[in-house]
C-alpha positions in Angstrom: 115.5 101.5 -163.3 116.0 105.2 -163.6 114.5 107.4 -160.4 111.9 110.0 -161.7 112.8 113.6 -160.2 109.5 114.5 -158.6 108.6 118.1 -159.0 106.2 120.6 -159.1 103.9 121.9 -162.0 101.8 125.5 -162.1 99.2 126.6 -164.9 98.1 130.2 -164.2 94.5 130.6 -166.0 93.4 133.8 -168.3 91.6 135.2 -164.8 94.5 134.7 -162.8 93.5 131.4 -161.4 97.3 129.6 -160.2 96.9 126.1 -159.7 100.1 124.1 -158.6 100.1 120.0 -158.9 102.7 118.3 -157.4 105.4 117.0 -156.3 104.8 114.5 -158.9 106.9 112.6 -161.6 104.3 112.3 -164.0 104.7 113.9 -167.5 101.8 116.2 -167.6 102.1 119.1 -169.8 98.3 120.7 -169.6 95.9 121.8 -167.0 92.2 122.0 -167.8 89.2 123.7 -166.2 85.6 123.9 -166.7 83.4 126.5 -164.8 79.8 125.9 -165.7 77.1 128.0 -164.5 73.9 125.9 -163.3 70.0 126.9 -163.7 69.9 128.0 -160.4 73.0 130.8 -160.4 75.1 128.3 -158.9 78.4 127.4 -160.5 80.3 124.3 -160.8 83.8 123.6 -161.5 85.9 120.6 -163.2 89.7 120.1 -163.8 92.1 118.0 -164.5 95.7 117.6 -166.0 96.8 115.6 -168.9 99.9 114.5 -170.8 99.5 116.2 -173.7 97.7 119.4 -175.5 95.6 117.2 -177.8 94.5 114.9 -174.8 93.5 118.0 -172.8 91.5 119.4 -175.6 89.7 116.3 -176.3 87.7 117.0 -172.5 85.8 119.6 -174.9 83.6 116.6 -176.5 82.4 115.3 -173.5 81.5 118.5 -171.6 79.4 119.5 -174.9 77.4 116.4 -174.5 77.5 117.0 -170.8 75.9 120.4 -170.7 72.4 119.1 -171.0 72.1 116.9 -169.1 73.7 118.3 -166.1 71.6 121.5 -166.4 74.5 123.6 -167.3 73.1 127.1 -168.3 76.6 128.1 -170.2 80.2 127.0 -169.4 83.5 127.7 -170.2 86.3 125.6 -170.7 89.9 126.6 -170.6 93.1 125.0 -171.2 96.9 126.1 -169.9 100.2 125.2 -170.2 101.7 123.9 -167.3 105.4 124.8 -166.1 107.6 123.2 -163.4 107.9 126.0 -160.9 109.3 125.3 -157.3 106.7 124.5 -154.4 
């Protein structure tokens, strides 16, 4: 059995946001975030990572659906590439 390198992973966001995963050995390829603004002025934030582009982009559905029922005045949802960088 072959030994996975582990390493580390960075997506840097359209605002600047870095966020670094890792170390890992998992194949992940995407980072994706969702900043939703509540009712109230408060803001909530989701993310996650995934192993592909159209796995990442298929969050989209669910936070649609989600929006409603979680009071959600507006959100956004982003997705970006993630690169190995070192720690």
């Amino acid at each position: 059995m072959a030994i996975r390198k582990k390493r580390y992973l960075t997506a840097t966001m359209s605002d600047g946001y870095v966020k670094t995963i890792g170390p890992t050995s998992d194949s992940f390829t995407h980072y994706w975030r969702i900043v939703a603004e509540l009712e109230s002025g408060k803001t909530e934030v989701f993310w996650g990572h995934t192993r592909s582009l159209a796995e990442a982009r298929r969050k989209l559905v669910p936070a649609d659906d989600a929006a409603p029922t979680r009071g959600w005045k507006s959100f956004s949802f982003e997705i970006a590439e993630l690169v190995e960088t070192r720690s």
